[in-house]
C-alpha positions as a Markdown table, in Angstrom:
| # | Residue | x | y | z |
|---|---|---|---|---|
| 1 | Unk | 7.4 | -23.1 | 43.4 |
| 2 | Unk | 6.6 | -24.7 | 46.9 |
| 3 | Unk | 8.4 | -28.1 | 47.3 |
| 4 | Unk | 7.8 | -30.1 | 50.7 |
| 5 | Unk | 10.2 | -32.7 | 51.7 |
| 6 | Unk | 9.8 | -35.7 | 54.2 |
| 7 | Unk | 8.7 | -33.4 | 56.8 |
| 8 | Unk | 8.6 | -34.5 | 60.6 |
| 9 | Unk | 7.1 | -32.0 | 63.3 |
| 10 | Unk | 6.8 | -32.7 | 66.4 |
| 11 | Unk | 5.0 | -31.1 | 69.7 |
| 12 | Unk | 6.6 | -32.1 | 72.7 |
| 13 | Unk | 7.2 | -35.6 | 72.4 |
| 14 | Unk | 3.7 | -36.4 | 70.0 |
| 15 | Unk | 4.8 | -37.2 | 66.3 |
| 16 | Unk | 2.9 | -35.1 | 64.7 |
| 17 | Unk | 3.9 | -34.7 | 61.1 |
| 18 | Unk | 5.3 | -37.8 | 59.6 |
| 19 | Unk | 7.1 | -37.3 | 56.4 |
| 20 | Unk | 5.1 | -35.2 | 54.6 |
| 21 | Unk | 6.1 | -34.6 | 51.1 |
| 22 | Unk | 4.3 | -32.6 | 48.3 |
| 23 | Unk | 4.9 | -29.6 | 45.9 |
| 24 | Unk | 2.8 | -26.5 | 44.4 |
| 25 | Unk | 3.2 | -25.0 | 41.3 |
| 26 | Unk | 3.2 | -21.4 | 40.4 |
| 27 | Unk | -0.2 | -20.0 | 40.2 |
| 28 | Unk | -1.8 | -23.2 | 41.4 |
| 29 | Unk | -3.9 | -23.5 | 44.1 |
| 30 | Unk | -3.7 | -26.9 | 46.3 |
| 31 | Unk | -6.2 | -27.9 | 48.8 |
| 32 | Unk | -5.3 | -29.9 | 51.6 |
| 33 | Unk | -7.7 | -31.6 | 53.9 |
| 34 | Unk | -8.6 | -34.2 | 56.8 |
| 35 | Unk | -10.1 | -34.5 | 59.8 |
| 36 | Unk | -9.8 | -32.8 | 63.4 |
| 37 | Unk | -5.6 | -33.7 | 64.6 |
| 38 | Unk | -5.1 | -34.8 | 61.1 |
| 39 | Unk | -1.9 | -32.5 | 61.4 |
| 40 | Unk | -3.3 | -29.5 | 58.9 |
| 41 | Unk | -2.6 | -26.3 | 61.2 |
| 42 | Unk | 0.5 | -27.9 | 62.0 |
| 43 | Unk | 1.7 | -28.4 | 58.6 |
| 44 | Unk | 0.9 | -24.6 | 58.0 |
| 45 | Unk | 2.8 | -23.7 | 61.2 |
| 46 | Unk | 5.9 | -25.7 | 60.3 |
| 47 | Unk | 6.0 | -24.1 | 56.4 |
| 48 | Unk | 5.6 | -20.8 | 58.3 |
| 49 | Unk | 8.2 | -21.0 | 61.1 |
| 50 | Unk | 5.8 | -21.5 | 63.8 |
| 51 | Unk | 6.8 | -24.5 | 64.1 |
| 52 | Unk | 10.6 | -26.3 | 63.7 |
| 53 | Unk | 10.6 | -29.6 | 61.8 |
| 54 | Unk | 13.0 | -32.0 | 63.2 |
| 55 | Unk | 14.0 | -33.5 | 59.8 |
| 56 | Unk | 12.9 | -32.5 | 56.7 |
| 57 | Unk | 13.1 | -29.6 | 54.1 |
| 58 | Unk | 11.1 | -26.5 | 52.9 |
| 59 | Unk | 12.1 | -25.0 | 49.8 |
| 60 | Unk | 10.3 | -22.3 | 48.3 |
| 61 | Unk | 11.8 | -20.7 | 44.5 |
| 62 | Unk | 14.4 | -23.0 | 45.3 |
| 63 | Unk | 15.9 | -21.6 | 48.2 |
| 64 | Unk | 15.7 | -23.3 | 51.6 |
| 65 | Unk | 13.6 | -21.6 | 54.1 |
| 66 | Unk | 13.5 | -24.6 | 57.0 |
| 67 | Unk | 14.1 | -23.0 | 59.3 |
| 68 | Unk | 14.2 | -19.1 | 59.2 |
| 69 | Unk | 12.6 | -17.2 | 61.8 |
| 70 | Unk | 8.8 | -16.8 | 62.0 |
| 71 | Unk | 8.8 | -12.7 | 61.0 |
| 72 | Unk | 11.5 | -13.6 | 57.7 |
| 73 | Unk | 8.7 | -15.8 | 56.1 |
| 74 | Unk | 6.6 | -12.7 | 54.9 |
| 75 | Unk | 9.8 | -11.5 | 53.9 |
| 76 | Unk | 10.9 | -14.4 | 51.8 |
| 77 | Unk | 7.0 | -14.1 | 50.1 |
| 78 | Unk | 4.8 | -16.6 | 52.3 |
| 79 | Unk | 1.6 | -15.5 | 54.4 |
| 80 | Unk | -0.2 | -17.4 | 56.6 |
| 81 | Unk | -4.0 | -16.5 | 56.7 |
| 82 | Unk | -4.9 | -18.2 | 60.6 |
| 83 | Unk | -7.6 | -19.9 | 61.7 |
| 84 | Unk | -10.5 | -18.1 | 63.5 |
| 85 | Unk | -9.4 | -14.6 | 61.8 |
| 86 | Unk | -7.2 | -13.2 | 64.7 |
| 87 | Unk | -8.0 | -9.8 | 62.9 |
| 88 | Unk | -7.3 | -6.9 | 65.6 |
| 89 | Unk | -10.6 | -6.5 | 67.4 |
| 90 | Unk | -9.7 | -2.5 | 68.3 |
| 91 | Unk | -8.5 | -1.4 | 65.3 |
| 92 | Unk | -10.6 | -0.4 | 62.5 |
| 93 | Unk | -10.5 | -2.3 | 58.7 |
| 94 | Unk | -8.5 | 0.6 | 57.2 |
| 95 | Unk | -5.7 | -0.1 | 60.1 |
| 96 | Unk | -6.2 | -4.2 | 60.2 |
| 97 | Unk | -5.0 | -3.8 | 56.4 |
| 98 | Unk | -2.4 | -1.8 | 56.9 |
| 99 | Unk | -0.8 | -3.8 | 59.6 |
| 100 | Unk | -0.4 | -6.2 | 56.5 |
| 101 | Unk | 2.0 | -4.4 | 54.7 |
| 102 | Unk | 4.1 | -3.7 | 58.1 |
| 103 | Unk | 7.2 | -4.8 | 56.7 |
| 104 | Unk | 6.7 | -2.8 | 53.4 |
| 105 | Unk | 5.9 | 0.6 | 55.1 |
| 106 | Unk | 9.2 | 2.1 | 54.7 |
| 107 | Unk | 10.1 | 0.9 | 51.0 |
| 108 | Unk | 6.6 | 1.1 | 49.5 |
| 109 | Unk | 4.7 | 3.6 | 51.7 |
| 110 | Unk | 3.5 | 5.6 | 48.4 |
| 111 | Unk | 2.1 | 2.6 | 46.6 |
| 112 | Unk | 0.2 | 1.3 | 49.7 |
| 113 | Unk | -2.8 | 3.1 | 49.2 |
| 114 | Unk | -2.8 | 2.0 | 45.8 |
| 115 | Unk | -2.6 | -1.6 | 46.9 |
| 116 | Unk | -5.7 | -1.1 | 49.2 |
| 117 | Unk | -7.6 | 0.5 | 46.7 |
| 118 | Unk | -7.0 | -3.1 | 45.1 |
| 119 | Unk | -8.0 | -5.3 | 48.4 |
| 120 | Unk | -10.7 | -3.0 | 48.2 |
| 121 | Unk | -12.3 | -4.2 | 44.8 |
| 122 | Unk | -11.9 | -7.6 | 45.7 |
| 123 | Unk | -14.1 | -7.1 | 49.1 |
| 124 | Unk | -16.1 | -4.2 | 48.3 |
| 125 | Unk | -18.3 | -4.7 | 51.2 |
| 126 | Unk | -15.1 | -3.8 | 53.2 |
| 127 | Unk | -14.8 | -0.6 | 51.7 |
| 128 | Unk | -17.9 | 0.6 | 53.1 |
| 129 | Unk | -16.5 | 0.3 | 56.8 |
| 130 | Unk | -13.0 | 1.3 | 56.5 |
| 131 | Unk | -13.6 | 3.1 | 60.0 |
| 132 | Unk | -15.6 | 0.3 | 61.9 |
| 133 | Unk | -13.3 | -1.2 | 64.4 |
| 134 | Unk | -12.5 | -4.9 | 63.5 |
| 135 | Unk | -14.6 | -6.4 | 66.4 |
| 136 | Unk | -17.9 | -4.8 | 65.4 |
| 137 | Unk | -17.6 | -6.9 | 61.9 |
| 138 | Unk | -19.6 | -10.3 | 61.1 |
| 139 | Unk | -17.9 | -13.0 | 61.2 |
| 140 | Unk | -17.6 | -13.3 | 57.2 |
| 141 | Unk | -16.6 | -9.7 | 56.8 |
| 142 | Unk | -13.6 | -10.7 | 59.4 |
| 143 | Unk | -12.3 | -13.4 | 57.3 |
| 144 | Unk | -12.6 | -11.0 | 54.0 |
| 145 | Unk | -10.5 | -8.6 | 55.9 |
| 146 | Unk | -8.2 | -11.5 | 57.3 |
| 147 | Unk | -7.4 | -12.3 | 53.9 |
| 148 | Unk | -7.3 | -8.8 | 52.8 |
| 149 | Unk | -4.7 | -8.0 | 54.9 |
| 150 | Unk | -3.0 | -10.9 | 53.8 |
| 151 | Unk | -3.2 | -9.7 | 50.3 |
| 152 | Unk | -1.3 | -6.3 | 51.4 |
| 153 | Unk | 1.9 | -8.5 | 51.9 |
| 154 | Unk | 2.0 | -8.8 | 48.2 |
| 155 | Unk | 2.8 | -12.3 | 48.8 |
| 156 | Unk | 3.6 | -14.8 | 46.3 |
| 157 | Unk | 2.1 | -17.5 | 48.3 |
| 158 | Unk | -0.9 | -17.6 | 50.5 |
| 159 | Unk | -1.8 | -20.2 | 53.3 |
| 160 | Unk | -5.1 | -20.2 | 54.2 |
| 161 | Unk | -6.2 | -22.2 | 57.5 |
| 162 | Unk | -10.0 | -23.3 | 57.6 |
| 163 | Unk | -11.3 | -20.2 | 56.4 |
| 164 | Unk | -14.6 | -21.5 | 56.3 |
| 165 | Unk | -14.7 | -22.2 | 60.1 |
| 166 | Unk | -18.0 | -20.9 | 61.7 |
| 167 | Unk | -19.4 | -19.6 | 58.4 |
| 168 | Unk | -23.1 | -19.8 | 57.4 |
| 169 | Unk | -22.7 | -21.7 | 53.9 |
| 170 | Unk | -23.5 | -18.7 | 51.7 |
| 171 | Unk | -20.9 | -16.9 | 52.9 |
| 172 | Unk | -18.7 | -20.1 | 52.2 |
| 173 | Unk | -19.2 | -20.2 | 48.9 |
| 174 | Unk | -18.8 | -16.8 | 49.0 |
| 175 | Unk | -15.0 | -16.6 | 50.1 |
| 176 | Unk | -14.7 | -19.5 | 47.8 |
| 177 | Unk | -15.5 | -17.8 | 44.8 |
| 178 | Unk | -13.3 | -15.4 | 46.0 |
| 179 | Unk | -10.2 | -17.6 | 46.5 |
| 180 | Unk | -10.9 | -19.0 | 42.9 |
| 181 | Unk | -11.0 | -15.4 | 41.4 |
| 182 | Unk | -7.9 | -14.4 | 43.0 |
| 183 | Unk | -6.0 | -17.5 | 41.6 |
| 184 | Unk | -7.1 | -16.0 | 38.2 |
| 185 | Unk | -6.4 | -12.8 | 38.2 |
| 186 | Unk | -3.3 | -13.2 | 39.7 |
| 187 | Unk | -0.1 | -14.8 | 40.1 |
| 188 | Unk | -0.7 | -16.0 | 44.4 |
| 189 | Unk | 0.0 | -19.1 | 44.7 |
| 190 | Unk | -2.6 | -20.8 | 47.2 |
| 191 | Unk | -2.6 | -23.3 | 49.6 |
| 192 | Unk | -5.9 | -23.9 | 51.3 |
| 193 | Unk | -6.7 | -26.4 | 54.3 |
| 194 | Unk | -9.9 | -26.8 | 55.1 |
| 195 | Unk | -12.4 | -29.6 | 56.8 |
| 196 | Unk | -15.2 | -28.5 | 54.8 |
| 197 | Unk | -13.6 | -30.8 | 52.1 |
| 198 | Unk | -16.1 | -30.3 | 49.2 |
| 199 | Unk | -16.0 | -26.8 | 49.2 |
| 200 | Unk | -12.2 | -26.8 | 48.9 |
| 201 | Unk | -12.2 | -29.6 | 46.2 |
| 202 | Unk | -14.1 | -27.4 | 43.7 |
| 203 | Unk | -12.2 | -24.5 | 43.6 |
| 204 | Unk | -8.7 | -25.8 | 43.9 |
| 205 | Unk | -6.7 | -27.8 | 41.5 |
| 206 | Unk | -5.0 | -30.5 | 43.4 |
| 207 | Unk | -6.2 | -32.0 | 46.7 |
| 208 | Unk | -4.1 | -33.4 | 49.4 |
| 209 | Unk | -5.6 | -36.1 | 52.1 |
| 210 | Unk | -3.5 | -35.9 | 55.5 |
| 211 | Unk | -4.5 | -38.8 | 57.8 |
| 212 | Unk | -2.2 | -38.6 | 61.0 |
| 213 | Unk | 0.6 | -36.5 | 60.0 |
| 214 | Unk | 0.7 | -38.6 | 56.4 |
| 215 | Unk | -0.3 | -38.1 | 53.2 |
| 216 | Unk | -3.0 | -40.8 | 52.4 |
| 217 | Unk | -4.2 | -39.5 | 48.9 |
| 218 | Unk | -3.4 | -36.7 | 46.4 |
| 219 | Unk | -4.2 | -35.9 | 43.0 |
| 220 | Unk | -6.4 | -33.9 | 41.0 |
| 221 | Unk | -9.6 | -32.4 | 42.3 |
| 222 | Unk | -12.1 | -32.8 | 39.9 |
| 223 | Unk | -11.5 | -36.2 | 39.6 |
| 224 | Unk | -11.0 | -36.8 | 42.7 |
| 225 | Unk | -14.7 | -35.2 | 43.4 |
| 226 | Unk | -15.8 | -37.5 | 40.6 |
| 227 | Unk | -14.7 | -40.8 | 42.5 |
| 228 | Unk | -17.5 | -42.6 | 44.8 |
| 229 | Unk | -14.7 | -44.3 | 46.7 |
| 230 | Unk | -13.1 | -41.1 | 47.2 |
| 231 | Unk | -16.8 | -39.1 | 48.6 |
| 232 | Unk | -17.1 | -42.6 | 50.5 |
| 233 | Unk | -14.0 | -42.3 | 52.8 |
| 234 | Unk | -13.7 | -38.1 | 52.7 |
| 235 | Unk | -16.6 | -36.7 | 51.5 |
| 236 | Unk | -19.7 | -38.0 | 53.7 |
| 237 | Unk | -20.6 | -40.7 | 51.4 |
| 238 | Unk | -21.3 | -44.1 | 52.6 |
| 239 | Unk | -18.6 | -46.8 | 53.0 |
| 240 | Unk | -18.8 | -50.8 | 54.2 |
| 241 | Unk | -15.1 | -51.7 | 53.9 |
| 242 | Unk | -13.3 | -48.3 | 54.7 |
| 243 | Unk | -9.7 | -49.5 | 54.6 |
| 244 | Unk | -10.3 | -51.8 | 51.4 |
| 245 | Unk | -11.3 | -48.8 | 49.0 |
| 246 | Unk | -8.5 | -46.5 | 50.6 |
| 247 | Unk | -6.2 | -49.2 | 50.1 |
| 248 | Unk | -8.0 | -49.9 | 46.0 |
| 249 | Unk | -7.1 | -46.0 | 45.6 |
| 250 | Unk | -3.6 | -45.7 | 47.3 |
| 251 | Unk | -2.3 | -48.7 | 44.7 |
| 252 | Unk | -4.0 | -47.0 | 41.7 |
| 253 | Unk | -1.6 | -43.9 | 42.4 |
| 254 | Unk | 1.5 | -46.3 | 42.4 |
Protein backbone atom coordinates (compact mmCIF):
# COMPACT_ATOMS: atom_id res chain seq x y z
CA UNK A 1 0.00 0.00 0.00
CA UNK A 2 2.75 2.34 1.52
CA UNK A 3 6.09 1.88 -0.32
CA UNK A 4 9.19 4.12 0.89
CA UNK A 5 12.04 4.53 -1.31
CA UNK A 6 15.78 5.61 -0.55
CA UNK A 7 14.57 8.58 1.27
CA UNK A 8 17.00 11.56 2.17
CA UNK A 9 15.61 14.56 4.27
CA UNK A 10 17.36 17.10 5.26
CA UNK A 11 17.02 20.23 7.82
CA UNK A 12 19.16 22.94 6.93
CA UNK A 13 22.31 21.51 6.05
CA UNK A 14 21.94 18.23 8.89
CA UNK A 15 21.44 14.88 6.93
CA UNK A 16 18.77 13.76 8.54
CA UNK A 17 17.15 10.92 6.78
CA UNK A 18 19.48 8.73 5.01
CA UNK A 19 17.98 6.38 2.48
CA UNK A 20 15.22 5.09 4.20
CA UNK A 21 13.45 2.34 2.48
CA UNK A 22 10.47 0.23 3.68
CA UNK A 23 6.86 -0.77 2.72
CA UNK A 24 3.33 -1.43 4.58
CA UNK A 25 0.84 -3.52 3.50
CA UNK A 26 -2.93 -3.07 3.51
CA UNK A 27 -4.38 -3.43 6.81
CA UNK A 28 -1.03 -3.98 8.52
CA UNK A 29 0.16 -2.10 11.17
CA UNK A 30 4.17 -1.28 11.24
CA UNK A 31 5.84 0.01 14.26
CA UNK A 32 8.79 2.06 13.92
CA UNK A 33 11.11 2.94 16.68
CA UNK A 34 14.61 4.44 18.07
CA UNK A 35 15.92 6.61 20.18
CA UNK A 36 15.61 10.60 20.77
CA UNK A 37 17.11 12.31 16.92
CA UNK A 38 16.86 8.91 15.53
CA UNK A 39 15.00 10.68 12.59
CA UNK A 40 11.25 9.24 13.57
CA UNK A 41 9.08 12.66 13.59
CA UNK A 42 11.04 13.48 10.61
CA UNK A 43 10.31 10.44 8.69
CA UNK A 44 6.51 11.13 9.54
CA UNK A 45 6.96 14.79 8.42
CA UNK A 46 8.55 13.98 5.05
CA UNK A 47 5.65 11.01 4.18
CA UNK A 48 3.28 13.89 5.13
CA UNK A 49 4.57 16.88 3.26
CA UNK A 50 5.97 18.67 6.12
CA UNK A 51 8.85 17.99 5.13
CA UNK A 52 10.56 17.80 1.26
CA UNK A 53 12.88 14.88 0.70
CA UNK A 54 15.81 15.77 -1.49
CA UNK A 55 15.95 12.40 -3.24
CA UNK A 56 13.88 9.76 -2.81
CA UNK A 57 10.17 8.52 -3.46
CA UNK A 58 6.82 8.09 -1.62
CA UNK A 59 4.28 6.11 -3.25
CA UNK A 60 1.12 5.31 -1.72
CA UNK A 61 -1.67 2.78 -3.90
CA UNK A 62 0.90 3.24 -6.36
CA UNK A 63 0.72 6.77 -7.11
CA UNK A 64 3.49 9.18 -6.23
CA UNK A 65 2.78 11.60 -3.60
CA UNK A 66 6.63 13.03 -2.99
CA UNK A 67 6.03 15.86 -3.04
CA UNK A 68 2.40 17.19 -2.97
CA UNK A 69 1.49 19.87 -0.70
CA UNK A 70 1.03 19.34 3.08
CA UNK A 71 -3.12 20.04 3.05
CA UNK A 72 -3.34 17.31 -0.41
CA UNK A 73 -2.01 14.44 1.88
CA UNK A 74 -5.47 14.00 3.78
CA UNK A 75 -6.82 14.26 0.56
CA UNK A 76 -4.84 11.53 -1.14
CA UNK A 77 -5.91 9.28 2.31
CA UNK A 78 -2.89 9.86 4.83
CA UNK A 79 -3.26 11.45 8.46
CA UNK A 80 -0.72 12.23 10.63
CA UNK A 81 -1.72 11.83 14.30
CA UNK A 82 1.24 14.54 16.00
CA UNK A 83 3.15 14.35 18.86
CA UNK A 84 2.04 15.97 22.13
CA UNK A 85 -1.86 15.95 20.84
CA UNK A 86 -1.90 19.60 19.39
CA UNK A 87 -5.84 19.07 19.96
CA UNK A 88 -7.43 22.72 19.99
CA UNK A 89 -7.28 23.69 23.59
CA UNK A 90 -10.69 26.22 23.13
CA UNK A 91 -12.74 24.22 21.31
CA UNK A 92 -14.77 21.60 22.83
CA UNK A 93 -14.37 17.44 21.77
CA UNK A 94 -17.61 17.66 19.59
CA UNK A 95 -15.79 20.58 17.55
CA UNK A 96 -11.91 19.09 17.86
CA UNK A 97 -13.64 16.04 15.87
CA UNK A 98 -15.25 17.84 13.51
CA UNK A 99 -12.33 19.85 12.49
CA UNK A 100 -11.19 16.27 11.30
CA UNK A 101 -13.42 15.80 8.64
CA UNK A 102 -12.72 19.65 7.36
CA UNK A 103 -12.09 18.70 3.97
CA UNK A 104 -15.18 16.32 3.87
CA UNK A 105 -17.77 18.91 5.17
CA UNK A 106 -19.17 19.91 1.89
CA UNK A 107 -19.34 16.31 0.13
CA UNK A 108 -20.30 14.21 3.20
CA UNK A 109 -21.87 16.69 5.64
CA UNK A 110 -24.93 14.21 6.27
CA UNK A 111 -22.87 11.17 7.00
CA UNK A 112 -20.60 13.03 9.48
CA UNK A 113 -22.67 12.55 12.45
CA UNK A 114 -22.90 9.10 11.58
CA UNK A 115 -19.13 8.87 11.50
CA UNK A 116 -18.89 10.38 15.04
CA UNK A 117 -21.36 8.32 16.42
CA UNK A 118 -18.55 5.64 15.35
CA UNK A 119 -15.36 7.60 16.91
CA UNK A 120 -17.62 7.65 19.59
CA UNK A 121 -17.86 3.86 20.35
CA UNK A 122 -14.38 3.42 20.04
CA UNK A 123 -13.66 6.21 22.95
CA UNK A 124 -16.71 6.08 24.87
CA UNK A 125 -15.24 8.08 27.56
CA UNK A 126 -15.23 10.86 24.98
CA UNK A 127 -18.74 10.81 24.50
CA UNK A 128 -19.51 11.79 27.89
CA UNK A 129 -17.75 15.37 27.32
CA UNK A 130 -18.67 16.23 23.88
CA UNK A 131 -19.11 19.95 25.35
CA UNK A 132 -15.91 20.14 27.61
CA UNK A 133 -13.48 22.41 25.78
CA UNK A 134 -10.26 20.39 24.70
CA UNK A 135 -7.91 22.00 27.28
CA UNK A 136 -9.92 20.97 30.34
CA UNK A 137 -9.22 17.07 29.19
CA UNK A 138 -6.49 14.65 30.85
CA UNK A 139 -3.90 14.12 29.01
CA UNK A 140 -5.07 10.53 27.83
CA UNK A 141 -8.48 11.68 26.99
CA UNK A 142 -6.54 14.28 24.53
CA UNK A 143 -4.74 11.67 22.74
CA UNK A 144 -8.13 9.49 22.40
CA UNK A 145 -9.62 12.64 20.86
CA UNK A 146 -6.32 13.33 18.80
CA UNK A 147 -6.78 10.11 17.19
CA UNK A 148 -10.43 10.40 17.09
CA UNK A 149 -10.26 13.26 15.01
CA UNK A 150 -7.93 11.57 13.02
CA UNK A 151 -10.35 8.78 12.46
CA UNK A 152 -13.03 11.44 11.01
CA UNK A 153 -10.72 11.78 7.88
CA UNK A 154 -11.76 8.41 7.01
CA UNK A 155 -8.26 7.85 6.19
CA UNK A 156 -6.85 4.80 4.75
CA UNK A 157 -3.64 5.27 6.53
CA UNK A 158 -2.79 6.57 9.96
CA UNK A 159 0.55 7.93 11.25
CA UNK A 160 0.80 8.02 14.70
CA UNK A 161 3.81 10.02 16.39
CA UNK A 162 4.73 8.82 20.05
CA UNK A 163 1.27 8.58 21.22
CA UNK A 164 2.31 7.30 24.34
CA UNK A 165 4.37 10.41 25.26
CA UNK A 166 3.66 11.62 28.86
CA UNK A 167 1.12 8.82 29.61
CA UNK A 168 0.82 7.01 32.96
CA UNK A 169 1.31 3.22 31.74
CA UNK A 170 -2.33 2.24 32.14
CA UNK A 171 -3.44 4.56 29.99
CA UNK A 172 -0.64 3.23 27.56
CA UNK A 173 -1.77 0.05 27.27
CA UNK A 174 -4.88 1.51 27.05
CA UNK A 175 -4.55 3.41 23.63
CA UNK A 176 -2.65 0.33 22.64
CA UNK A 177 -5.35 -1.92 22.85
CA UNK A 178 -7.03 0.59 21.07
CA UNK A 179 -4.65 0.91 18.05
CA UNK A 180 -4.72 -3.04 17.90
CA UNK A 181 -8.65 -3.11 17.87
CA UNK A 182 -8.85 -0.54 15.17
CA UNK A 183 -6.44 -2.58 12.91
CA UNK A 184 -9.14 -5.36 13.28
CA UNK A 185 -12.09 -3.98 12.72
CA UNK A 186 -11.05 -2.10 10.07
CA UNK A 187 -9.25 -1.62 6.96
CA UNK A 188 -6.62 1.65 8.47
CA UNK A 189 -3.52 0.96 7.64
CA UNK A 190 -1.18 2.03 10.65
CA UNK A 191 2.00 3.28 11.07
CA UNK A 192 3.12 3.83 14.69
CA UNK A 193 6.46 5.48 16.02
CA UNK A 194 7.07 5.34 19.30
CA UNK A 195 10.18 5.30 21.94
CA UNK A 196 8.22 3.21 24.32
CA UNK A 197 9.52 0.26 22.05
CA UNK A 198 7.86 -2.68 23.81
CA UNK A 199 4.58 -1.37 23.90
CA UNK A 200 4.66 -0.78 20.09
CA UNK A 201 6.27 -4.29 19.39
CA UNK A 202 3.16 -6.12 20.78
CA UNK A 203 0.54 -4.76 19.04
CA UNK A 204 2.02 -4.19 15.66
CA UNK A 205 3.10 -6.65 13.08
CA UNK A 206 6.31 -5.50 11.77
CA UNK A 207 8.91 -3.31 13.56
CA UNK A 208 11.27 -1.02 12.08
CA UNK A 209 14.74 0.17 14.00
CA UNK A 210 15.93 3.74 12.68
CA UNK A 211 19.36 4.52 14.02
CA UNK A 212 20.48 8.00 12.58
CA UNK A 213 18.29 8.54 9.69
CA UNK A 214 18.88 4.52 8.66
CA UNK A 215 17.22 1.56 8.94
CA UNK A 216 19.27 -0.73 11.34
CA UNK A 217 16.79 -3.66 11.73
CA UNK A 218 13.31 -4.74 10.61
CA UNK A 219 11.26 -7.68 10.61
CA UNK A 220 8.56 -9.27 12.36
CA UNK A 221 7.47 -8.23 15.89
CA UNK A 222 6.93 -11.15 17.74
CA UNK A 223 10.02 -12.49 16.92
CA UNK A 224 11.69 -9.85 17.13
CA UNK A 225 10.31 -9.42 20.99
CA UNK A 226 11.34 -13.00 21.37
CA UNK A 227 15.22 -12.29 20.53
CA UNK A 228 17.59 -11.51 23.68
CA UNK A 229 20.00 -9.85 21.32
CA UNK A 230 17.26 -7.82 19.98
CA UNK A 231 15.75 -6.60 23.97
CA UNK A 232 19.70 -6.22 24.57
CA UNK A 233 20.40 -3.41 22.06
CA UNK A 234 16.47 -1.83 21.96
CA UNK A 235 14.66 -3.05 24.57
CA UNK A 236 16.47 -2.25 28.04
CA UNK A 237 18.09 -5.54 28.19
CA UNK A 238 21.75 -5.85 29.07
CA UNK A 239 24.46 -5.86 26.37
CA UNK A 240 28.64 -6.34 26.68
CA UNK A 241 29.53 -6.12 22.91
CA UNK A 242 26.69 -3.78 21.55
CA UNK A 243 27.96 -3.46 17.96
CA UNK A 244 28.84 -7.35 17.75
CA UNK A 245 25.16 -8.57 18.31
CA UNK A 246 23.76 -5.69 16.00
CA UNK A 247 26.12 -6.66 13.50
CA UNK A 248 25.21 -10.95 14.38
CA UNK A 249 21.46 -9.68 13.57
CA UNK A 250 21.97 -7.29 10.51
CA UNK A 251 23.84 -10.41 8.58
CA UNK A 252 21.13 -12.90 9.60
CA UNK A 253 18.60 -10.58 7.63
CA UNK A 254 20.96 -10.75 4.43
Amino acid sequence: MLNVRNLHTYHGHIHVLKGISFHVNKGEMLAIIGGNGAGKSTLLGTLTGIYQPRQGEIHLENKNITNILIEETVHQGMVLVPERRQIFDALTVYENLMLGAFHRYRKDKKQLKNDAEEVLEIFPRLKEMLTRLGGNLSGGEQQMLAIGRGLMAKPKIMLLDEPSLGLAPIIVQDIMEVLANLRKSTDTTIILVEQNAKAAMKVSDRTCVIERGQIALNGNSKEMLEDSRVASLYLGGNSTDFKAIKEEIFLEQL
